[in-house]
C-alpha positions in Angstrom: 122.2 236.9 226.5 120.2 234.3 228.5 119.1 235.0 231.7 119.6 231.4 232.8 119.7 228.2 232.4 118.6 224.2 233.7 120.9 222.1 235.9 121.0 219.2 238.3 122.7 219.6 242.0 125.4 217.4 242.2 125.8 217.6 246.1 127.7 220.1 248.5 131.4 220.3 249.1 134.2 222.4 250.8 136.7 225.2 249.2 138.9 226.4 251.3 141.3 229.7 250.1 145.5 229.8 250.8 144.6 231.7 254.3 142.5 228.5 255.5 139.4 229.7 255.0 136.5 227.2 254.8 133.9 227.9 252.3 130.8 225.5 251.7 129.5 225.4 248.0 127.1 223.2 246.6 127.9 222.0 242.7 125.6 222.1 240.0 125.8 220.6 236.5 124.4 223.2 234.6 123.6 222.7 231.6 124.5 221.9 228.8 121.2 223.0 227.0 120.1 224.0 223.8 117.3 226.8 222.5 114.8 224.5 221.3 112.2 227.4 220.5 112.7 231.4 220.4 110.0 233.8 221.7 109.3 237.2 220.3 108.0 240.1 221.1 105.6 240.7 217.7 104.4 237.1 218.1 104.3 236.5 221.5 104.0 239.3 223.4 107.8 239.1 225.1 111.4 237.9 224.8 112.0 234.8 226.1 114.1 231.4 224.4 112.9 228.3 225.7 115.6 225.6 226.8 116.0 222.1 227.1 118.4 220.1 229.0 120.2 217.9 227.1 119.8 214.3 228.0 121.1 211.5 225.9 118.4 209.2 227.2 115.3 211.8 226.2 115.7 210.6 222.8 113.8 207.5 223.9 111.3 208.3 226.2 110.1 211.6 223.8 106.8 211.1 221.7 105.7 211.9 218.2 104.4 215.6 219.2 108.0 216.2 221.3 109.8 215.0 218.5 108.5 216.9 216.1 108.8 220.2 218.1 112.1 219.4 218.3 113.0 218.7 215.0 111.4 222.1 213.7 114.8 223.3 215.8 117.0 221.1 214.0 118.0 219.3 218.1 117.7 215.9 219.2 114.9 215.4 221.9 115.5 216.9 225.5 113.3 215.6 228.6 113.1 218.8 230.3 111.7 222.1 228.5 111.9 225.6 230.9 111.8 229.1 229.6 114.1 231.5 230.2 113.8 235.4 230.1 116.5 237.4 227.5 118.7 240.6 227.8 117.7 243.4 226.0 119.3 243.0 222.3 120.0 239.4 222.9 120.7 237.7 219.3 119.4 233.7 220.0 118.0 231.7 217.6 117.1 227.9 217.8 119.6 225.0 218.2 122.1 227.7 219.9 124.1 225.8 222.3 123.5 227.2 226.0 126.6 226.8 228.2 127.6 227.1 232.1 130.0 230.2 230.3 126.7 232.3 230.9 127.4 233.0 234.5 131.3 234.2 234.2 131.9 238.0 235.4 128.1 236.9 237.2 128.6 237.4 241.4 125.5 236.4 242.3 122.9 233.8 241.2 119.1 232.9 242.1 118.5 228.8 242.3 114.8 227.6 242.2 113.8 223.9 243.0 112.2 221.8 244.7 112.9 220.7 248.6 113.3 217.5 249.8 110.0 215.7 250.6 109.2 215.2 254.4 105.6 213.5 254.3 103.1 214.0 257.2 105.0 215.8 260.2 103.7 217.3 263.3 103.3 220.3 264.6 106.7 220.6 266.6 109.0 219.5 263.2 106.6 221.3 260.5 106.2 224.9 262.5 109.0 224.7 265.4 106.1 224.8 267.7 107.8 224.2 271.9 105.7 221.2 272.7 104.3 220.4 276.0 106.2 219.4 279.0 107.7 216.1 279.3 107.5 215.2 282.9 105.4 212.8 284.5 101.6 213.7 284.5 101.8 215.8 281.4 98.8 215.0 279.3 100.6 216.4 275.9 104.0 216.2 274.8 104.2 217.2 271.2 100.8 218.4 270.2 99.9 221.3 269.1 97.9 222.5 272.6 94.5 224.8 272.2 93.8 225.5 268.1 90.4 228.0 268.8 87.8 229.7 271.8 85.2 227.3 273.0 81.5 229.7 272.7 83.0 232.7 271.2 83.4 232.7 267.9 83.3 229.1 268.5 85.3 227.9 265.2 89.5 227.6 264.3 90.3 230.9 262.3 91.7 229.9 258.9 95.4 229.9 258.8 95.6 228.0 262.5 99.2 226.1 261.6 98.5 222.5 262.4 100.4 218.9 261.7 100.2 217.8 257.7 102.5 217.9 254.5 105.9 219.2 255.1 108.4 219.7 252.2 108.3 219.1 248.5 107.2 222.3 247.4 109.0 224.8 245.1 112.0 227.2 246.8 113.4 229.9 245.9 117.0 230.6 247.1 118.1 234.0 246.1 121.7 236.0 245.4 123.8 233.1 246.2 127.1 234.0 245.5 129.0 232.4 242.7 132.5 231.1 243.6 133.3 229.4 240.5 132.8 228.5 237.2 134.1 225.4 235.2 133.3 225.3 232.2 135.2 222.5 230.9 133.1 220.3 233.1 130.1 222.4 232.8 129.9 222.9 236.5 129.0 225.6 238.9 129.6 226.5 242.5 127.2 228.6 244.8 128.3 229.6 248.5 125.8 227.6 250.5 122.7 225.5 250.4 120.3 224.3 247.5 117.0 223.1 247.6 116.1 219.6 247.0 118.0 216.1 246.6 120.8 215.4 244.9 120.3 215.0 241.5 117.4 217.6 241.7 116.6 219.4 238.5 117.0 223.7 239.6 117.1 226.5 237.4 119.9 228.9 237.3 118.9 232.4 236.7 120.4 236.2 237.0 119.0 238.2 239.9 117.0 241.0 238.6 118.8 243.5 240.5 122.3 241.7 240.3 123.7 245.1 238.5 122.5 247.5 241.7 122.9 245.2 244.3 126.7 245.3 246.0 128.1 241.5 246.7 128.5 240.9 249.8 130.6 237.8 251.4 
């Protein structure tokens, strides 16, 4: 089948088992979605069915050229469009509903998003750098100290980790463990943190090597 699918983070929560063991799990909404376009092999090159998160309110926002490549699928219009990779002998067409169901007998997932933005930071928050001393008579407290030599080679090598943009950026968090899967409320919970806000969009995929790779607590 599908190798995985879109879904919002709702927000992070506790389990906790019969023996009083704590788990934290964040929960997704994943899904629903719908194939809104297969790719094949003869006319594309590879195997792929491209998604698109259903969204009552897309139908609004979507213009003529959306519309129409979502009508040639017979589904209303979706906000969000991601590809996703399939099995070998998968049988997908367009409008197939895509469901959280995807992931049961699945022990560990890969989540991709986006972190949370922390605009300009220094030195000390963006890279963990120590800082200067703060007693009296110090002349730097949380700057970043000597960046380069003076005469020789007299320049800052590229790469010197500085003060700047921190955050917003695409993450990959990889072989999260699944804990559960609802799927009468299309939800999903992963042991540990996800990247971004929440109500972030992420992707939901298979790990590559899910089949080889033992699960581990």
């Amino acid at each position: 089948m599908i190798e995985g699918m879109i879904g919002r983070k709702v927000g992070m929560t506790q389990l906790f088992a019969e023996d009083g063991t704590m788990t934290p799990v964040t929960v997704l909404e994943a899904g629903p979605c719908v194939v809104v376009q297969r790719r094949t092999a003869d006319k594309d090159g590879y195997e792929a069915a491209q998604l698109g998160l259903v969204d009552a309110a897309a139908a609004k926002r979507a213009n003529k050229p959306m519309r129409g490549h979502h009508e040639r699928a017979g589904v209303p219009p979706t906000r969000l469009l991601r590809e996703f990779r399939l099995a070998e002998g998968a049988t997908v067409k367009a409008g197939d509903p895509v469901l959280v169901d995807i992931f049961q007998g699945t022990a560990r997932v890969d989540i991709i998003g986006t972190s949370k933005g922390k605009g300009f930071q220094g030195v000390m928050r963006r890279h963990n750098f120590r800082g200067g001393a703060n007693s009296h008579g110090s002349m730097f407290h949380r700057a970043p100290g000597s960046i380069g030599a003076s005469s020789d080679p007299s320049r800052v090598f590229p790469g010197m980790r500085g003060p700047g943009h921190m955050g917003d950026v695409r993450v990959t968090v990889k072989n999260l463990r699944v804990v559960r899967v609802d799927v009468e409320r299309n939800l999903l919970l992963v042991r540990g943190a996800v990247p971004g806000p929440p109500g972030a969009t992420v992707f939901i995929r298979k790990p590559h090597f899910a089949a080889a790779a033992p699960a581990r607590a």
